[in-house]
N, C-alpha and C positions, 0 to 999 in steps of 0.2 A: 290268470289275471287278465280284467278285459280293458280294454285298450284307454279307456278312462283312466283306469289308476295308474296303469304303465305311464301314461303322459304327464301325472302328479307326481309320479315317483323318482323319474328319470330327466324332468323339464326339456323333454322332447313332447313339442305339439302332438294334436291328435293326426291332424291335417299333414305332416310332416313323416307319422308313422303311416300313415296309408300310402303317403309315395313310396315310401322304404318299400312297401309291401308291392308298389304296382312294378318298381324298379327290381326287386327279387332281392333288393339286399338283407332286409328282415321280415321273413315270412312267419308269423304265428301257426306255429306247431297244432295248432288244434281252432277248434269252431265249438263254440256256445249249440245248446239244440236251438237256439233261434237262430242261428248263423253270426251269433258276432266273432268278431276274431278274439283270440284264447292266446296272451302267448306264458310260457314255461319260463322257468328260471333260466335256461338256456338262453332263450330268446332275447331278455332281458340283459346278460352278458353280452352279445352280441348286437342291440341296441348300443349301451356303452363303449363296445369297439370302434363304431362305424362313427358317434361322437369324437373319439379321440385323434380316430384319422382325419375327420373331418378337420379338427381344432388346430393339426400340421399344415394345413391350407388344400388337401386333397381332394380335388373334386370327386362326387359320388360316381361317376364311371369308373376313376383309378381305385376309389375303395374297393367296391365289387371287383375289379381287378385282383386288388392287392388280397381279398378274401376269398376268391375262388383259384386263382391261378396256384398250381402244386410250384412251377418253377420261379412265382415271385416271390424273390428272400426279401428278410428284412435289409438286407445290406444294398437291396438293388431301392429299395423303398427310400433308403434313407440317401442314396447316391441322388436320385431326383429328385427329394424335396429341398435338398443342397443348391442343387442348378438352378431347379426354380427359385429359390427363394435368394439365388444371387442376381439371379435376371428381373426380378422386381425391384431390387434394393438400386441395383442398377438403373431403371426405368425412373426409379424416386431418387436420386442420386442424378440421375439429367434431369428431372423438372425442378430440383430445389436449384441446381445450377442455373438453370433459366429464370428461374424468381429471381437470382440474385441480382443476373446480370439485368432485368427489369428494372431494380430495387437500383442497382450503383449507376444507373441512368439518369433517378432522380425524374421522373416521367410528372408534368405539370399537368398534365391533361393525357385523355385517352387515345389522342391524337399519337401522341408519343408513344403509349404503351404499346399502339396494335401496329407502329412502324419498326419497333425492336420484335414485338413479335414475327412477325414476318421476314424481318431477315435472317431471324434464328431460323423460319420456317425455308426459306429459301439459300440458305449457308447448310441446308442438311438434304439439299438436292443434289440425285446421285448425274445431274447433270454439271460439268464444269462449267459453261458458257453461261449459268441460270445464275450459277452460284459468282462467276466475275463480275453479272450482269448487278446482282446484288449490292455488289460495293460499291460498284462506282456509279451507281443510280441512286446514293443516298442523296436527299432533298437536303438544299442547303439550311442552315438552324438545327437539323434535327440532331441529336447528339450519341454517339453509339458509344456505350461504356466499353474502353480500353480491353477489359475481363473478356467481353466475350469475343472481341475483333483475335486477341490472343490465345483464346483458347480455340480459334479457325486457323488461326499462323501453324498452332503444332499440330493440327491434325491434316492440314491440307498438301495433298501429294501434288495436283495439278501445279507445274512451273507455274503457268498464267494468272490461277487463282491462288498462287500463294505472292506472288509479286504484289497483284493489289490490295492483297491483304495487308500487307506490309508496308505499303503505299496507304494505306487508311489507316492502321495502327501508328504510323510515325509522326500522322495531322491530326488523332483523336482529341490530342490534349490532356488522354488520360496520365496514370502513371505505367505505360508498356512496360517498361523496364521489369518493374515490381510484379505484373502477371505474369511476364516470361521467364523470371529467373529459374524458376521450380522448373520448368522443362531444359535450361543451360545447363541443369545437374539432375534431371532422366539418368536411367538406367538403357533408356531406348538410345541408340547412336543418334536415328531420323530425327526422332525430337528434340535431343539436341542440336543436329544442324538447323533445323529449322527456325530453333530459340533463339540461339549464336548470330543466325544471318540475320535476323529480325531485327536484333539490337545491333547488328554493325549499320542497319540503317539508321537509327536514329542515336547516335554516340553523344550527341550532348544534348542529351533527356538525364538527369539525373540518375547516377547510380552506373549507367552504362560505362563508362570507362574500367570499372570495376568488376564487376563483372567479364570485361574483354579480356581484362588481364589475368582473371583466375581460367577463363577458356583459354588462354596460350599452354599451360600444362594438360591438357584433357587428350586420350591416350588418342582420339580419331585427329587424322593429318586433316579431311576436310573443314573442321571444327577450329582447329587452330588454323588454319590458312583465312578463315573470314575475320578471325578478331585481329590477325595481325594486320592486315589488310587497312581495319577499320582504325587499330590502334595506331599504326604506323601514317596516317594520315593527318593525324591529332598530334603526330610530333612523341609520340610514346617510343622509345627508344628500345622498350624490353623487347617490342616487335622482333626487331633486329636477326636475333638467328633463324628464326620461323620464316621470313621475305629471304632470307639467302638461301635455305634451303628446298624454299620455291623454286629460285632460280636454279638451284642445283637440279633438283626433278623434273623440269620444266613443265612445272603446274602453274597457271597463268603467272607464268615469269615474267611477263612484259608488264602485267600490272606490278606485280613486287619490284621490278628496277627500278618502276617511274616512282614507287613508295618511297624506297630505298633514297633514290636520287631525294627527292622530299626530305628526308630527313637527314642528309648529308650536307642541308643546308647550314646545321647548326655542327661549327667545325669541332666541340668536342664529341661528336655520333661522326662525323668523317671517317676520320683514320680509323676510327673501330671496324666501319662499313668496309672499307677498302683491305684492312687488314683479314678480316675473313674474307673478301673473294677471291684475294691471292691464298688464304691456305685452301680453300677448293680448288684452284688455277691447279694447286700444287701435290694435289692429293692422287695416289697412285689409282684410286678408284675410279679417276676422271676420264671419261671416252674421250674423245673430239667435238659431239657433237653438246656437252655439259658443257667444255669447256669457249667454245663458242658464245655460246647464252654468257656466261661469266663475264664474259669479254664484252659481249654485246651489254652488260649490264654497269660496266666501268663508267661508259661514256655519259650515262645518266649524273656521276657523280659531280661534285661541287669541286673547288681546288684542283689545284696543279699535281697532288699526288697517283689519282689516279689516271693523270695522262700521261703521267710521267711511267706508270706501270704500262699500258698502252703501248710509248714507242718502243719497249723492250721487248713486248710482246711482237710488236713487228716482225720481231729476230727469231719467233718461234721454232721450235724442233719441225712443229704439229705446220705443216704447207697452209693447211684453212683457216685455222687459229691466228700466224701471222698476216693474211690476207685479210682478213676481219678487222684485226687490229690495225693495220698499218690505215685501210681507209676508213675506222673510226679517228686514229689520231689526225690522218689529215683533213676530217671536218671538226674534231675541235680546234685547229689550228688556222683553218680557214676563219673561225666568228669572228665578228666584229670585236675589238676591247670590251665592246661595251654588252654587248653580251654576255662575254665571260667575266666583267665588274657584274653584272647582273648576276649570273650563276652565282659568284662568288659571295655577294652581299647575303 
């Protein structure tokens, strides 16, 4: 068959079977007495092969591969058409992201368009100083949709470039809340802290309170120490055991007392708050140096009950614990009245 009707038969070009031929993937078994090429029914099979792998997205190097090599199985074939064809879906899966985030800009002019593109272009430099420099060099008017400031919060490892990220997500005016919550419930720990800290910056954006409070049960202590943190400032009261057992671990327990103290403003979260730092006072698990912090965390509180726990404390077993307490009780007893009418209001 000469190479005419092979390319009417098969709708592989002429032009197309002579690369085959200069490439070695499909040689015509035979020559016409004028020299043209001849191929066999063989030939013709094997035409159709080199189509089918083509059709799987295979470039013509990997087919001649995949047809000459004795050790390339089909199982190793079909492993790397899998990768690849996840790494482009991938590839097309971050540029419909990036339309989108175009798209939720709302871009009035091109002006707009090619300053979101760029910072998507510069939020994907493996430089951190480029990528901080990015956010906080946005032109004032220009508006960066919520979507993509959010999806740089959960991916960004840099302290510095994720604080301005989140410093620019809490001023975008989009809805952050609504892009982060999908990473507050990741399977990834990172991402959820980074979702969780995100939203305890901006707690009264819509939504946010809600979300803080479903992150107080999530099994990472990092994760629930930012929403109690954020909840417990807002007067949210569930915070409560999470701030105490801050102060029990002494994970930023100084922030949790001054929380704590905060919400021992409203006197029925008091005696609640007081009541559990005496049953930690009291719990057999408690070093010297927990029970210190507890103690050091009393004095934050509002009311006379927990000063009254204080000068008992005085009397301590523990030499340090009483020393702590006795000159915590005598600077609350030093304030002016009006202080402690202050505290107490």
């Amino acid at each position: 068959m000469l190479i005419g009707d092979v390319a009417r038969r098969s709708g592989v070009s002429s032009r197309m079977l002579r690369h085959y031929d200069a490439l070695g993937l499909v040689r015509p078994t035979g020559r016409t007495v004028g020299g043209y090429r001849e191929y066999s029914a063989e030939d013709v099979r094997r035409i159709f092969h080199v189509e089918s792998l083509r059709s799987l997205g295979l470039s013509l190097k990997q087919i001649g591969r995949a047809l000459e090599d004795p050790a390339f199985t089909p199982s190793a074939l079909v492993s790397d058409l899998i990768r690849w064809t996840e790494d482009r879906l991938a590839r097309e899966q971050e540029l419909l992201e990036r339309l989108r985030a175009i798209d939720a800009s709302a871009p009035t002019g091109w002006q707009g368009v090619l300053r979101i593109v760029e910072l998507m272009r510069e939020l994907n430099s493996t430089s951190a100083a480029r990528r901080q420099q990015a956010v906080l060099a946005r032109p004032e008017g220009v508006s960066v949709p919520a979507e993509l400031l959010a999806g740089a919060v959960l991916t960004e490892s840099d302290p510095h470039v994720a604080g301005a990220l989140r410093w620019a997500l809490a001023r975008s005016g989009g809805d952050g809340v609504a892009a982060l919550d999908a990473g507050a419930h990741s399977e990834d720990v990172d991402i959820r802290r980074r979702a969780v800290q995100a939203i305890a910056e901006m707690p009264e954006a819509p939504g946010a309170i809600a979300v803080l409070a479903d992150a107080l049960g999530d099994p990472d202590p990092t994760v629930r120490r930012h929403a109690a943190l954020a909840l417990g400032r807002h007067g949210v009261a569930a915070a409560v055991p999470t701030l105490v057992r801050m102060v029990v671990e002494g994970s930023h327990d100084v922030d949790a007392a001054e929380v704590l103290g905060t919400l021992s403003q409203d006197p029925g979260c008091a005696d609640r708050i007081t009541t559990a730092l005496v049953d930690e006072l009291a719990a057999p698990t408690a070093d010297s140096a927990t029970r210190i912090r507890l103690t050091q965390a009393l004095v934050e509180l509002a009311g006379t009950t927990a000063q009254e726990v204080l000068r008992q404390l005085a009397h301590d077993d523990d030499h340090a614990v009483a020393l702590v307490a006795s000159a915590l009780a005598g600077v609350l007893e030093e304030r002016s009245p009006e202080d402690r009418a202050d505290q107490d209001s």
